[in-house]
N, C-alpha and C positions, 0 to 999 in steps of 0.2 A: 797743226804742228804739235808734236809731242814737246817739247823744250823752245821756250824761250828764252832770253835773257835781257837782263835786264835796259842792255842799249837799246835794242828794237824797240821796247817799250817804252823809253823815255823820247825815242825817236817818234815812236805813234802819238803819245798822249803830251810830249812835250816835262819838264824836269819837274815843271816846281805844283803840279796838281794831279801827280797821278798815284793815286790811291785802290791796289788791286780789290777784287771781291776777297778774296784769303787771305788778308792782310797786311801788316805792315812791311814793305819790301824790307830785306836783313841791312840795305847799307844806309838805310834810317834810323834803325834799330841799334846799332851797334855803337858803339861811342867814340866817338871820330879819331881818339889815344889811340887806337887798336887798329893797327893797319890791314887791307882786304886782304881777304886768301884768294887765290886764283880759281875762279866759277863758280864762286859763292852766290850769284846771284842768276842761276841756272836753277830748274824748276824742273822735274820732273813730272809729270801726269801719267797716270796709271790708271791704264783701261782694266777692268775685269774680265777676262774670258772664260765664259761656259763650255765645256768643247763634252757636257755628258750624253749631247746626243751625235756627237758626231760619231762612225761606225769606222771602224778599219777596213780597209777594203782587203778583201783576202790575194793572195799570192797564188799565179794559176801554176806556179811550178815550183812551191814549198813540196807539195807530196813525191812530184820527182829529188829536190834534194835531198829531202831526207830518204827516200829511198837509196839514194846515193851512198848518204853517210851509214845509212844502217845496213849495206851489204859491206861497204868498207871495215865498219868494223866486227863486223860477221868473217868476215876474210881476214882478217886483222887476229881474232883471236885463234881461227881453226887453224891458222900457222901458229900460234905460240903455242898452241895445246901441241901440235904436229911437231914441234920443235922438241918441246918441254917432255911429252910424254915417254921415250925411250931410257931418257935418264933417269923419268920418275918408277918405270919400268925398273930397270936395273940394280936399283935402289930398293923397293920392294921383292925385289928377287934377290938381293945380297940377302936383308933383315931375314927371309923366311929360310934360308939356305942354311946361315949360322940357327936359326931355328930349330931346324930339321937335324944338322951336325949334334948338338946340344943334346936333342934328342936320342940322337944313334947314341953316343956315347955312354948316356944313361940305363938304354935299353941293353946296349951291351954290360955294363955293369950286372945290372939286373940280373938276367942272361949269366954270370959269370957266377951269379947268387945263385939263384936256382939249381944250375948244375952241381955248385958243390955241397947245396942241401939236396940233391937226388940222391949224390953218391955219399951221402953221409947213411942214408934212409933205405938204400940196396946192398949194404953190405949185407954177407952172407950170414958174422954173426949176430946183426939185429935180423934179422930176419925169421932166425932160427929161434932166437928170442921170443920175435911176437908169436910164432906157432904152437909154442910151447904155453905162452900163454894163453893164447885161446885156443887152446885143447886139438890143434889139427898134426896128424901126423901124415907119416910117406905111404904113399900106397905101394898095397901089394900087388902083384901079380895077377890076382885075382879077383881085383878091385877095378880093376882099367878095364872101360867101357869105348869102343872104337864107334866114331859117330860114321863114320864113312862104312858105308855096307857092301862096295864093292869089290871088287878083286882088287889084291895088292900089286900085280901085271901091273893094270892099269896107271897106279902111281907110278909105278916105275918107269912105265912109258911116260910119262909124261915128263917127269924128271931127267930123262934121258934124251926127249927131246929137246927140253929145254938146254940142256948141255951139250947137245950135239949142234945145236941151232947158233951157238956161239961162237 
């Protein structure tokens, strides 16, 4: 019996000589002014248990649940990416869209630069300018070397066709 109390035992051993092996029972110890608490004379015994060699016995169908959970939430997340992804899509397709706009806009800039330092750099009198500086003048008649060696027909024709052909 894990608990006893104190009636059984004075019932076993009788009131006036029973003296446990652990000592003095509490309602002799106590001083008779001080009235009992209720199961103060209640004992506890406390077995120690070893349980290091005891083994778990395994689960024959842990590996099917967790196969279970682990396709559930396999399935679980390839819908939230499935869900999520079009907007994360769209998203990165705005950002690189204003990207790419940002871009033109610049480019065209650019683009607007260039052109008007072309035509700052093909006017007639810089031009005339730099050839004068570096020593180049207009050629003569005499000077003009035709690199095409055949009949002038030929161009012709070709010219003619081209504007006939249209």
């Amino acid at each position: 019996m894990a608990t006893m109390s104190a009636a059984v035992l004075r019932q076993e051993y009788g009131q006036s000589g029973f003296e446990p092996e652990y000592g003095i029972p509490r309602h002799r110890a106590v001083s008779p002014r001080v009235r009992a608490f209720p199961n103060e004379d209640i004992y506890f015994w406390r077995k120690g248990l070893d349980n290091s060699r005891v083994a778990r016995q395994g689960d024959p169908r842990i590996w099917e649940t967790c196969w279970r959970f682990f396709s559930a939430m396999t399935l679980m997340v390839v819908l939230a990416v499935g869900l999520l992804l079009p907007n994360a899509i769209n998203l990165l397709s705005g950002i690189q869209l204003q990207r790419l706009r940002a871009e033109n806009a610049q480019l065209r800039n650019q683009q607007r630069q260039l052109a008007l330092q072309e035509s700052r750099l093909l006017t007639p009198e810089r031009l005339e300018h730099l050839a004068g500086q570096y020593g180049m003048k207009d050629a003569g008649p005499n000077s003009v070397v035709h690199l095409y060696g055949g009949s002038q027909q030929a161009i012709a024709a070709n010219k003619t066709k081209a504007a006939g052909g249209r």
